[in-house]
C-alpha positions as CSV (number, residue, x, y, z in Angstrom):
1,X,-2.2,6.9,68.8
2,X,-0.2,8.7,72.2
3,X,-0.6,12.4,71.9
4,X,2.2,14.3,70.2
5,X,1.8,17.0,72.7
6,X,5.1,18.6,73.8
7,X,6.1,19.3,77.1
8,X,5.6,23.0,78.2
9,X,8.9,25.3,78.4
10,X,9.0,25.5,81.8
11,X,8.7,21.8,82.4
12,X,11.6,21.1,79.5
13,X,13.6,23.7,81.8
14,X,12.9,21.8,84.7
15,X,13.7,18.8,83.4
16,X,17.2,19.7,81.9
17,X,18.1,20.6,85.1
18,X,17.3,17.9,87.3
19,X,18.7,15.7,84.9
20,X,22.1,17.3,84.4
21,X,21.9,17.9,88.3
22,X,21.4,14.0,88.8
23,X,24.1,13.1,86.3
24,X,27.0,15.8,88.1
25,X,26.7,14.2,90.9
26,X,25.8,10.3,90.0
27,X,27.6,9.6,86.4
28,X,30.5,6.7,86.1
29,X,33.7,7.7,86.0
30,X,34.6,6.3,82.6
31,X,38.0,6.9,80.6
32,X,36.5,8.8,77.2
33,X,34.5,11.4,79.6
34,X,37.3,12.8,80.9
35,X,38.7,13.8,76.7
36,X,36.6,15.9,74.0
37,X,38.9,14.9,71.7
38,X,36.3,13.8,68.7
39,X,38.4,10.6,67.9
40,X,38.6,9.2,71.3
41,X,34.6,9.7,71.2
42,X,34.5,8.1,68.1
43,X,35.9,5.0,68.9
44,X,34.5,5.0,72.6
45,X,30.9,5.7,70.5
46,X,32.0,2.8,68.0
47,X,32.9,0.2,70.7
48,X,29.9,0.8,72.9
49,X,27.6,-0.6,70.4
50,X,25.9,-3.6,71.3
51,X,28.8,-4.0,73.6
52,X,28.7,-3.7,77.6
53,X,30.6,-1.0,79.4
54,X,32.8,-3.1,81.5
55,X,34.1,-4.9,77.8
56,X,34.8,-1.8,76.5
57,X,36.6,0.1,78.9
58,X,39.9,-2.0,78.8
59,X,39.8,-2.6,75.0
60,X,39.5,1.3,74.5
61,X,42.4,2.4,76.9
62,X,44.4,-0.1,74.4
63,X,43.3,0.8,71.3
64,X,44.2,4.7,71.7
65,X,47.6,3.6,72.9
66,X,47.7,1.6,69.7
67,X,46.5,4.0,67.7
68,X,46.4,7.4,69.4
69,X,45.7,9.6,66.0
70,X,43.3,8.9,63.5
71,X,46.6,9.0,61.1
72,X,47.8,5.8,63.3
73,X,44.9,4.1,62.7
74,X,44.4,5.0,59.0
75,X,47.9,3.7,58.0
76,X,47.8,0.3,59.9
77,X,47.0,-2.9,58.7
78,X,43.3,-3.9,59.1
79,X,44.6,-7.3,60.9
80,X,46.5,-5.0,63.7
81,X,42.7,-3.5,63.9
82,X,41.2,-6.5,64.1
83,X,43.3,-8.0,67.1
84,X,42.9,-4.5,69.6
85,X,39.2,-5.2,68.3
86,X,39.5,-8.9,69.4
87,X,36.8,-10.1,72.0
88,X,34.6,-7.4,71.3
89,X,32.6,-8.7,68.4
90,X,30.9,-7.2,65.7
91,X,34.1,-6.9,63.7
92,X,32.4,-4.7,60.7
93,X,32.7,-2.1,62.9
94,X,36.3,-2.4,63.4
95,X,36.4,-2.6,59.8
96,X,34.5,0.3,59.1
97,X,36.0,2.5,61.7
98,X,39.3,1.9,59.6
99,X,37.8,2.5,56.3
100,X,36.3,6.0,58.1
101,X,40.0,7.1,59.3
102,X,41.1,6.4,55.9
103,X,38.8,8.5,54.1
104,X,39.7,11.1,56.8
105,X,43.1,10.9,56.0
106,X,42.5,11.5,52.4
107,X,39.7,13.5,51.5
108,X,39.7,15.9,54.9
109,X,43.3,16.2,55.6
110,X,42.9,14.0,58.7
111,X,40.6,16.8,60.2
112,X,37.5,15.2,61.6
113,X,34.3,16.9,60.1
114,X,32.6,18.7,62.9
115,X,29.3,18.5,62.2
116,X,26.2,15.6,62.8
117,X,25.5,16.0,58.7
118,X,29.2,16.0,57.7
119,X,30.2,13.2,60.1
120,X,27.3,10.6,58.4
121,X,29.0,10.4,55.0
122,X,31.3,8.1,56.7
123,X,31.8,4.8,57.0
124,X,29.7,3.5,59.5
125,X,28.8,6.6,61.9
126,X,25.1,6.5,61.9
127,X,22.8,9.0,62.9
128,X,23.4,8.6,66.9
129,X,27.3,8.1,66.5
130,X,26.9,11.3,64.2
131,X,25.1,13.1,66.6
132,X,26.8,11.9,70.0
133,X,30.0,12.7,68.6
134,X,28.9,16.5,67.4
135,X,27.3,17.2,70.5
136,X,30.0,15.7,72.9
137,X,32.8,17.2,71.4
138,X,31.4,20.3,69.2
139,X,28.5,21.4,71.2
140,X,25.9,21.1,68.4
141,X,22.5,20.7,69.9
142,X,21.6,17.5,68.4
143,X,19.6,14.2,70.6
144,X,21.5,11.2,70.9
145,X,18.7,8.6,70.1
146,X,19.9,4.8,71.5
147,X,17.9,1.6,73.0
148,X,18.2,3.4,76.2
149,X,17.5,7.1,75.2
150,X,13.7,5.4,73.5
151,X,13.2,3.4,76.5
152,X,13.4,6.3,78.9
153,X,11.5,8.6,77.0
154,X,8.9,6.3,76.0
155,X,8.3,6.0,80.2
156,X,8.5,9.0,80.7
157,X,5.4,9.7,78.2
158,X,3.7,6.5,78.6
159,X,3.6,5.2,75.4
160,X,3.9,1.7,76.4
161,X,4.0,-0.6,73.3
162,X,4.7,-0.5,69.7
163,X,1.4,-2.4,69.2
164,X,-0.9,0.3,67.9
165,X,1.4,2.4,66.0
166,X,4.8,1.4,63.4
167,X,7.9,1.2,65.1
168,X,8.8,4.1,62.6
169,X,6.3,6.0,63.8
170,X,7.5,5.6,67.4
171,X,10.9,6.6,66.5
172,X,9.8,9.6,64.4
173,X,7.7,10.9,67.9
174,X,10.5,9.8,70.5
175,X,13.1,11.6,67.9
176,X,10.7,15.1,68.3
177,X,10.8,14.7,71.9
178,X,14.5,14.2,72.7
179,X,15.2,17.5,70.2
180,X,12.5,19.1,72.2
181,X,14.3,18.1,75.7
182,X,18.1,18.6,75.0
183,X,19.6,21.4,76.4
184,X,21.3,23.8,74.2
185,X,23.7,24.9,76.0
186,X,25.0,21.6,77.7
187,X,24.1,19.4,74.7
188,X,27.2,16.7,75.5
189,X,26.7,16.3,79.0
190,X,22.8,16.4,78.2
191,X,22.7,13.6,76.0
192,X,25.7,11.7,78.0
193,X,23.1,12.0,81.0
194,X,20.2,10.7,79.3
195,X,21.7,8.1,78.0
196,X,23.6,7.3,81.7
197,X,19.9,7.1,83.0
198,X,18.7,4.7,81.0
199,X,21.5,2.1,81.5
200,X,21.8,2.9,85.3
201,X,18.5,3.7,86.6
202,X,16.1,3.1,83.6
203,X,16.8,-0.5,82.6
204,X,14.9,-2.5,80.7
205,X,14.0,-5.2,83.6
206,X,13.6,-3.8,87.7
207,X,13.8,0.0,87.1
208,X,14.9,2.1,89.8
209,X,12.4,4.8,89.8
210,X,12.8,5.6,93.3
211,X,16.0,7.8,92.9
212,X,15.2,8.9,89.2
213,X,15.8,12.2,88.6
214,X,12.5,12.0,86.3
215,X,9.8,10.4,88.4
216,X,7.6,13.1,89.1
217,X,7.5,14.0,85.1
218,X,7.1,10.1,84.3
219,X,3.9,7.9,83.0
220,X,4.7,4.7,83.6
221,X,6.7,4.3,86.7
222,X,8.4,0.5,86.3
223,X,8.7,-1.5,83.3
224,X,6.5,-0.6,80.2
225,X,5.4,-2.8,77.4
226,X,7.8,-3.4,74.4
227,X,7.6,-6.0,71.3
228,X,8.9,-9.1,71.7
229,X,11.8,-9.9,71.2
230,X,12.9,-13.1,69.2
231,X,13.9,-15.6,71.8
232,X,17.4,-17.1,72.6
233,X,18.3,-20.3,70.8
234,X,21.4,-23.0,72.0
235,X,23.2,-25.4,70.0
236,X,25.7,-27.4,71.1
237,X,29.7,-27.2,69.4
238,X,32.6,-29.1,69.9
239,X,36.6,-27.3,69.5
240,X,39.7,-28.7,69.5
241,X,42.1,-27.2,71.7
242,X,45.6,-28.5,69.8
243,X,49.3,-27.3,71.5
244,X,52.9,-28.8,71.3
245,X,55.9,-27.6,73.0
246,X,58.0,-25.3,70.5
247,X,61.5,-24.0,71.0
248,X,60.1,-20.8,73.0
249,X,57.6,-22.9,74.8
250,X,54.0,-24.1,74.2
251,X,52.3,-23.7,70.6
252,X,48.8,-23.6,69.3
253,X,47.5,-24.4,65.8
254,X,45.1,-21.9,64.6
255,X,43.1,-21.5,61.4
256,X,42.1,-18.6,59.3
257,X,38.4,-18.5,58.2
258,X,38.2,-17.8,54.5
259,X,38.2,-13.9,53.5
260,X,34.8,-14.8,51.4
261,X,33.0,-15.5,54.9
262,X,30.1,-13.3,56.2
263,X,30.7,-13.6,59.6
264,X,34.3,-12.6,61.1
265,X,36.1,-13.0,57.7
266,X,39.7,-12.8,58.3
267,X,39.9,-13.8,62.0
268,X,42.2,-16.5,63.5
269,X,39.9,-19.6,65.3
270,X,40.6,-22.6,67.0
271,X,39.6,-26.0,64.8
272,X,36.1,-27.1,64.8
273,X,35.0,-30.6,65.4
274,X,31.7,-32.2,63.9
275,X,30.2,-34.4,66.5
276,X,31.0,-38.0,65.6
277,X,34.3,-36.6,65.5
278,X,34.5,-36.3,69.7
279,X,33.1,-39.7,70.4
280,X,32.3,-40.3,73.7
281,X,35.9,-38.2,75.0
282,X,35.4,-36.0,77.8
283,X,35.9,-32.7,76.4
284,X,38.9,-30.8,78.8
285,X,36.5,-27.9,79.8
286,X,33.4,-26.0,78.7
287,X,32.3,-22.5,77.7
288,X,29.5,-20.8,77.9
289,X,29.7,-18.3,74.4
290,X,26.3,-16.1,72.6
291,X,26.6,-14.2,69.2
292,X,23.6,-12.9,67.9
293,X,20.6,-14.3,69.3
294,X,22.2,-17.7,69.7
295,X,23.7,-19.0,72.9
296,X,26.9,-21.6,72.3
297,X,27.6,-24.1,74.7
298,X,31.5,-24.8,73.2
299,X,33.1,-28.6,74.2
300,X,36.7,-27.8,74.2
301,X,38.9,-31.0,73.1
302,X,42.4,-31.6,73.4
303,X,43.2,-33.3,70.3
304,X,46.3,-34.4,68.5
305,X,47.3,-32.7,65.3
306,X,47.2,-36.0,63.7
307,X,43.7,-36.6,64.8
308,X,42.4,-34.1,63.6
309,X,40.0,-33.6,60.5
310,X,42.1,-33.1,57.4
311,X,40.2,-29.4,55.9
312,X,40.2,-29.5,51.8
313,X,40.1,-25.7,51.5
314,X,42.7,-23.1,52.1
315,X,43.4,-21.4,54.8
316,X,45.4,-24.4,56.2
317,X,45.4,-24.5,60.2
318,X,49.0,-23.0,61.5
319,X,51.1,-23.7,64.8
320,X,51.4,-20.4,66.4
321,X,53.5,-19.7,70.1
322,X,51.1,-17.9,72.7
323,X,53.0,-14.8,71.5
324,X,51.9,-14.8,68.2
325,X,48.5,-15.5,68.8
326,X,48.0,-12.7,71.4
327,X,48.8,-10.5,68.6
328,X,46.5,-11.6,66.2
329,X,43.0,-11.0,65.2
330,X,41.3,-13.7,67.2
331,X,37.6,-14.7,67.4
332,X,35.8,-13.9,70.7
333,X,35.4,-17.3,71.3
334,X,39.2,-18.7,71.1
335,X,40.5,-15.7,72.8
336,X,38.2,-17.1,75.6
337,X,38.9,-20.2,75.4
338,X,42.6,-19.6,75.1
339,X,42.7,-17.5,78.4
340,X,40.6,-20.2,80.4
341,X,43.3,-23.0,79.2
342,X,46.1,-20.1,80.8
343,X,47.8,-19.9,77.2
344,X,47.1,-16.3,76.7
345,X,45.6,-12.8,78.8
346,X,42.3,-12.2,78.1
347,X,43.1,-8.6,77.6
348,X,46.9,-8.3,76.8
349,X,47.8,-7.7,73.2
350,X,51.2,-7.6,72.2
351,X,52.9,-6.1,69.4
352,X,54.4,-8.5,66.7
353,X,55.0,-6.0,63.4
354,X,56.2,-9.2,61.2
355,X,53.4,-11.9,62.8
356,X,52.0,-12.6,59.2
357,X,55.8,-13.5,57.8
358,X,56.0,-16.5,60.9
C-alpha cells in the first residue's frame, strides 16, 4: 500500500503558497467567484456537477435572476425549476435543490446553516457541496474533495492506481491529505484553487506540468494510472420534429413523459419514433446527444401530426407556440434539437406564469 506519510510543515507551507500564488494570478474569471453569498455558491456548487463550466455559466446568471433568494426559489413551482434547469441534465438535482430551499424556508427561517455538518442534512448537498460551500462562504477549514481534487493529489503522491488498494481506501488517504494541505486561513480560495488546478492544468488526459505550481512537490509528472472506466456505448434514435402555423406563428407538439418515470420525470420532449416507423425518409437533420455513458445519435423527422404513432397512455402530446415551449421544462435533447431547427434560443427562457392553463 502507498505510504500514509504526511508532508512535513514546512513543505504544506510551501505548498499553500505557491498554490494560492498560482491561482491569484491564473484563476478564470467566473460569475459565482466574484459573490460569498452562500446561495449563489450553492447553486453554482449544484450546477457544476457532472456539468462543464462553459454550460453552467449562462444557466446560473439566469437562474439567480429567476430566483435571486432562496425564498424565490422555495415558493416556485418545481416545473419553473425545471425549465431554468433545462439543458443541463441530471434534473434530480434541480429537484433536490428545491426540496433543500424549501426545508430552509421552513425549518431555519430561510437562514442557510453555516456549517459543513449542518449543511449535509439537506437535500442533496453532499459532503464536498457541504464542504465547498462552508469554506467558500464561512471560512471553515474543511477540503473540498472532487474528481479533480483526487486526481491532483493522487499525482502529486504517486499513488498511481486503485489496483492494490479499495477505492475506499484511496479516498479515506487522499481525504487525510487534502485536510492536511488546506490552508486555514484562506480555506475558500484554497480549495477553489485546488480544484482550478485540476481542471485547468491537471487534467485527466495531456497534463500541463510544465507551468504547475506543484511540480517540484509532484510523483508522477503526466498522466497516472486510474481504473477503467466503463466504455461509451451508441444506439441509434429516431424524433419527430412536428410544427403547424398557429395564430401567433409556428407551433410544436410536445409530450410530457409520465411523472412515474425514472429518468427526467415531468419534462416536456419531442415524439419518439420506433424504427420501421421512419422508413427509408430522410430524416431533416441529425444530432449528436450522450446521457450517461451512452452516446445518442438522434434522426430528427419532420412528420405530420396525422402520421404519427397514436400513444395509448396519458400524457397526450400537445401543440405548443415557440413561446410556450421556451418556458417549459424541456429535455436536453429537444431543447437542442429545437434550437438547431431555429424554433427556439438555446439559452433564452422566458417567463409564462399561466403556461400549464394553455
Amino acid at each position: 500500500m502507498p505510504s500514509r506519510r504526511r508532508p512535513a510543515p514546512e513543505k504544506v507551507a510551501s505548498m499553500r503558497y505557491s498554490l494560492l500564488e498560482w491561482y491569484s494570478r491564473c484563476k478564470r474569471d467566473l460569475p459565482w467567484r466574484q459573490t460569498a453569498n452562500p446561495y449563489a455558491i450553492w447553486v453554482s456548487e449544484i450546477m457544476l456537477q457532472q456539468t462543464r463550466v462553459a454550460a453552467v455559466i449562462d444557466r446560473y446568471t439566469a437562474f439567480l435572476q429567476r430566483f435571486p433568494t432562496i425564498q424565490s426559489l422555495a415558493i416556485s413551482h418545481e416545473q419553473d425549476v425545471l425549465a431554468l434547469w433545462s439543458g443541463l441534465g441530471y434534473y434530480r438535482r434541480a429537484r433536490m435543490l428545491h426540496k433543500a430551499a424549501q426545508t430552509i424556508v421552513s425549518d431555519y427561517a430561510g437562514v442557510m446553516p453555516t456549517t459543513a455538518d449542518a449543511l449535509r442534512k439537506l437535500s442533496g448537498i453532499g459532503s464536498y457541496t457541504a464542504a465547498a460551500i462552508a469554506s467558500i462562504a464561512h471560512g471553515e477549514p474543511i477540503a473540498v474533495v472532487d474528481g479533480n481534487v483526487e486526481r491532483v493529489l493522487s499525482r502529486i503522491q504517486g499513488w498511481h492506481s486503485h489496483d492494490t488498494v479499495s477505492e475506499a481506501a484511496v479516498r479515506r488517504k487522499v481525504n487525510e491529505l487534502a485536510q492536511t494541505l488546506i490552508d486555514p486561513r484562506h480555506p475558500g480560495d484554497y480549495n477553489q484553487a485546488i480544484m482550478e488546478l485540476g481542471a485547468t492544468l491537471c487534467t485527466p488526459r495531456n497534463p500541463q506540468c510544465l507551468v504547475c505550481p506543484w511540480a517540484r512537490e509532484c510523483r508522477t509528472l503526466g498522466e497516472h494510472r486510474t481504473p477503467k472506466r466503463a466504455p461509451m456505448t451508441t444506439r441509434g434514435i429516431a424524433c419527430s420534429l412536428t410544427t403547424r402555423e398557429g395564430p401567433h406563428g409556428p407551433e410544436i407538439l410536445l409530450q410530457q413523459r409520465p411523472a412515474t418515470n425514472t429518468v427526467m420525470p415531468g419534462l416536456w420532449e419531442l415524439p419518439s419514433l420506433e424504427p420501421g416507423h421512419t422508413g427509408n425518409a430522410v430524416p431533416i437533420f441529425t444530432v449528436r446527444h450522450a446521457i450517461m455513458q451512452v452516446n445518442y445519435t438522434v434522426h430528427v423527422h419532420a412528420v405530420d401530426a396525422k402520421h404519427l404513432p397514436k400513444s395509448g397512455t396519458p400524457p397526450q402530446p400537445r401543440w405548443m407556440s415557440a413561446e410556450q415551449a421556451s418556458s417549459i421544462a424541456l429535455t436536453g435533447l429537444a431543447r437542442k434539437i429545437l434550437a438547431k431547427a431555429g424554433l427556439i434560443s438555446a439559452l433564452a427562457i422566458t417567463y409564462l406564469t399561466d403556461w400549464t392553463q394553455t
